[in-house]
N, CA and C of each residue as an Amber inpcrd file, in Angstrom:
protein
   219
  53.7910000 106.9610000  70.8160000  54.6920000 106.1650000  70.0110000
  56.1070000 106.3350000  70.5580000  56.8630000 105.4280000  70.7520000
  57.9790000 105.1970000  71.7360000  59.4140000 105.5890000  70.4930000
  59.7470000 105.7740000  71.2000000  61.4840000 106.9720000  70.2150000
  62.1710000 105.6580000  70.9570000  63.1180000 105.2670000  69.5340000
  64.3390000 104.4720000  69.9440000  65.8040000 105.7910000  69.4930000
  66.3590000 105.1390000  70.6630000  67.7720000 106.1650000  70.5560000
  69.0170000 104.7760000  71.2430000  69.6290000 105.0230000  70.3650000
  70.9770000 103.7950000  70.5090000  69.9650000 102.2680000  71.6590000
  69.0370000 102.0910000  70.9440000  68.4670000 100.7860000  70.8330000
  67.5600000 100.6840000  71.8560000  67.3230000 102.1490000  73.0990000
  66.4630000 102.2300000  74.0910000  65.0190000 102.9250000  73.5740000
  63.9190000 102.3600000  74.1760000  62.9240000 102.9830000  73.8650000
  62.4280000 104.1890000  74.4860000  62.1400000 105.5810000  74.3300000
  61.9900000 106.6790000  75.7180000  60.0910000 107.0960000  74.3450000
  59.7570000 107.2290000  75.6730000  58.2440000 107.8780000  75.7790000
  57.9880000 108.9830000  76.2350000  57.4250000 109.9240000  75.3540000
  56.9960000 111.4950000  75.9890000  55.9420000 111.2430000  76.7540000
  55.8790000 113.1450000  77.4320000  55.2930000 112.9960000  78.6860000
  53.7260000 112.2030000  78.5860000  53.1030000 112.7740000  77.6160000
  51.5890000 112.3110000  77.5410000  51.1760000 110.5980000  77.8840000
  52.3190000 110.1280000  76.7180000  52.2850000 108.5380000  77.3080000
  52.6970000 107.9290000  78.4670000  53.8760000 108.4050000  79.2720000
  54.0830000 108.5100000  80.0210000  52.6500000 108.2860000  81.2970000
  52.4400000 110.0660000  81.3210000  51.2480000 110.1900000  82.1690000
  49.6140000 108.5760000  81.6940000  49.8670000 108.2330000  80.6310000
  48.9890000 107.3570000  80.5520000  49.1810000 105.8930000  80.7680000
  50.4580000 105.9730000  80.7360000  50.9420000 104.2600000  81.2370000
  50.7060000 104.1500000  83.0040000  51.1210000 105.2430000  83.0290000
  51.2060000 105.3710000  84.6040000  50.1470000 105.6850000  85.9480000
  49.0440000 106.2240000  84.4240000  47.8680000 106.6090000  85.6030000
  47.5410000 107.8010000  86.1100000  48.6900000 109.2220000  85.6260000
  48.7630000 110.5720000  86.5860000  48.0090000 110.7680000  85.3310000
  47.9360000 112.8260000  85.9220000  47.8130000 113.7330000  85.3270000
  49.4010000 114.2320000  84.5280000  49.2010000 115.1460000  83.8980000
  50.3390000 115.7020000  83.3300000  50.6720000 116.5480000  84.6750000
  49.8940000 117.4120000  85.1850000  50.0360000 118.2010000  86.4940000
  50.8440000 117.7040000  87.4370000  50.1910000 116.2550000  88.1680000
  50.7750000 115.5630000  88.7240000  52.3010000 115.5620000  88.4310000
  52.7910000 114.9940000  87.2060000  54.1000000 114.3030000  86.7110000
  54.8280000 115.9360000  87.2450000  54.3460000 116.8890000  86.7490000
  55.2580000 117.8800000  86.6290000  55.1530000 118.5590000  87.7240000
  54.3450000 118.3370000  89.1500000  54.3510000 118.6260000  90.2630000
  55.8370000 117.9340000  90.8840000  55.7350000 116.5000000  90.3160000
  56.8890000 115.8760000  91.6570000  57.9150000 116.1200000  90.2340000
  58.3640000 116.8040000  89.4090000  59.4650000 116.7160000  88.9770000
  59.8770000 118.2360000  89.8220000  58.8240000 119.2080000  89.7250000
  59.2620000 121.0530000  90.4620000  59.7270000 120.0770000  91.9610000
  59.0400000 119.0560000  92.5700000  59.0700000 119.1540000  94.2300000
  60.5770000 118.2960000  94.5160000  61.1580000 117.4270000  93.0840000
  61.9270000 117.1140000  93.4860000  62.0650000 115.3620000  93.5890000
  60.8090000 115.0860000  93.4490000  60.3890000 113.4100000  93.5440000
  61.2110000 112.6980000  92.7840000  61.2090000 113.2340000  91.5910000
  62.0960000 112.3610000  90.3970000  63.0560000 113.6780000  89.7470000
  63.5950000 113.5200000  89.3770000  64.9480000 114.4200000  88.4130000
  64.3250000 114.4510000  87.3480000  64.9130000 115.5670000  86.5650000
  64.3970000 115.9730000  85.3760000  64.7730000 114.9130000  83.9760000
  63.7130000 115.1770000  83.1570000  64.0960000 113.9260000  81.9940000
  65.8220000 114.1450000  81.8090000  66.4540000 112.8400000  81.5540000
  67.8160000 113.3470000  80.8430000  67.6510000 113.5090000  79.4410000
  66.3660000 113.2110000  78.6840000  66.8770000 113.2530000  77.2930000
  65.4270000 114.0000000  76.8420000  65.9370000 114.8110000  75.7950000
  64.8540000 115.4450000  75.2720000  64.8880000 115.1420000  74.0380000
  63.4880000 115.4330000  73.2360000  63.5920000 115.5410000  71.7350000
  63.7570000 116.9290000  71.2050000  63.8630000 116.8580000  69.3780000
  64.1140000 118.1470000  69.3570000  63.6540000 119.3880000  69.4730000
  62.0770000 118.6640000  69.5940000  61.1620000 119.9070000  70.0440000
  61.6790000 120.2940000  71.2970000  62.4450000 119.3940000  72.6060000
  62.2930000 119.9390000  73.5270000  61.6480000 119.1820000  74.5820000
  61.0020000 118.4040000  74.0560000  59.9360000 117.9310000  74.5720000
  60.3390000 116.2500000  75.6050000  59.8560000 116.0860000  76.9250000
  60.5120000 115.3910000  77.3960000  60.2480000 113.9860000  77.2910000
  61.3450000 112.7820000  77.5870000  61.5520000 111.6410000  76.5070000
  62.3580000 110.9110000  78.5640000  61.3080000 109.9100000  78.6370000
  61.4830000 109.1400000  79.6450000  61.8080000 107.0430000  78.9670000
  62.5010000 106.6460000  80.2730000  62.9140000 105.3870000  79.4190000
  62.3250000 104.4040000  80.1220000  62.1670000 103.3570000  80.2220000
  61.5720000 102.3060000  80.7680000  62.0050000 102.2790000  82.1930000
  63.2140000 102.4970000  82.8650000  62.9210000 102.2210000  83.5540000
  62.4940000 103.1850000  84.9160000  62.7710000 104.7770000  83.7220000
  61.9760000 105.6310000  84.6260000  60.7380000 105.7550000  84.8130000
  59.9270000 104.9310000  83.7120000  58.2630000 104.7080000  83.9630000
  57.8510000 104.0250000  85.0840000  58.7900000 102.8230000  85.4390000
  58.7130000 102.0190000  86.8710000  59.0250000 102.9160000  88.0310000
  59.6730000 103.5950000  87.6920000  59.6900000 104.8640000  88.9460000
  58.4920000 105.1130000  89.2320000  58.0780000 105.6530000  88.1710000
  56.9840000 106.7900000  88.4250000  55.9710000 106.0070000  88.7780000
  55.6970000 104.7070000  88.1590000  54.3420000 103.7760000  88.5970000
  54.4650000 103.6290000  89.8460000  56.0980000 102.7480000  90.4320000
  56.2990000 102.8400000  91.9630000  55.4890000 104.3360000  93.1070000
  56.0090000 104.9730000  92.0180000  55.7420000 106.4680000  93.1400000
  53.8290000 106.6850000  93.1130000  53.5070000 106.4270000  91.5870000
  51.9570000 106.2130000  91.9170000  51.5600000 105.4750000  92.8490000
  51.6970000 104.2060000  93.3420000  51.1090000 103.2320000  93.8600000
  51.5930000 102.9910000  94.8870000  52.6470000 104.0620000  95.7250000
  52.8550000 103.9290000  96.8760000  52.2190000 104.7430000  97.8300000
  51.6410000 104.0500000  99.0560000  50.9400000 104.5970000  99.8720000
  51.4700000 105.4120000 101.2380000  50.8850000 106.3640000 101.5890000
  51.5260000 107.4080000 102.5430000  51.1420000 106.9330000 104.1060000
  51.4750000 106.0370000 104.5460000  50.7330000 105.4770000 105.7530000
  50.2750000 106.8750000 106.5080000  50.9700000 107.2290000 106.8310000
  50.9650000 108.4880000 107.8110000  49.9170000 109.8230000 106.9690000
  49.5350000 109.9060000 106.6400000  48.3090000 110.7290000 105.9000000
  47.0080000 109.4960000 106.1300000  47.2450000 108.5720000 105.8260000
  45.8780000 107.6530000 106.0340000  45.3250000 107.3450000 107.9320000
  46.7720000 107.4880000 108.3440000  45.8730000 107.6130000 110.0690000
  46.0850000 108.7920000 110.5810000  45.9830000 110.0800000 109.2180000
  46.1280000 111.7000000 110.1410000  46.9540000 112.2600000 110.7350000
  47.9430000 111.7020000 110.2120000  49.1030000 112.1870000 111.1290000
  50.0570000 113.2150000 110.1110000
């Protein structure tokens, strides 16, 4: 269920990971490696709160392919 904050919608990680297709592992692999920056907004649990158009990030980053791993290199 999507959190509005001054009229934007942000989605925790779980939905997140399900719009997008990862694991939770995954998501929080390329946030330690550096892929994407850390949520800017949290809730008050703490808990992290992504916005639309960081979900297109992350789908981008799913669905992009590594040429160079596919011919072994």
């Amino acid at each position: 269920m999507a959190v509005t904050i001054n009229g934007q919608n942000y989605y925790r990680t779980s939905e997140v990971c399900q719009m997008v297709s990862i694991s939770k592992n995954t998501l929080f692999r390329w946030l330690k490696e550096g892929i994407f920056s850390e949520a800017e907004r949290r809730d008050r649990r703490g808990w992290r709160l992504f916005n639309e158009a960081e979900i297109h990030r992350l789908k981008a980053e799913a669905n992009r392919i590594n040429i160079n791993k596919i011919q072994g290199r």
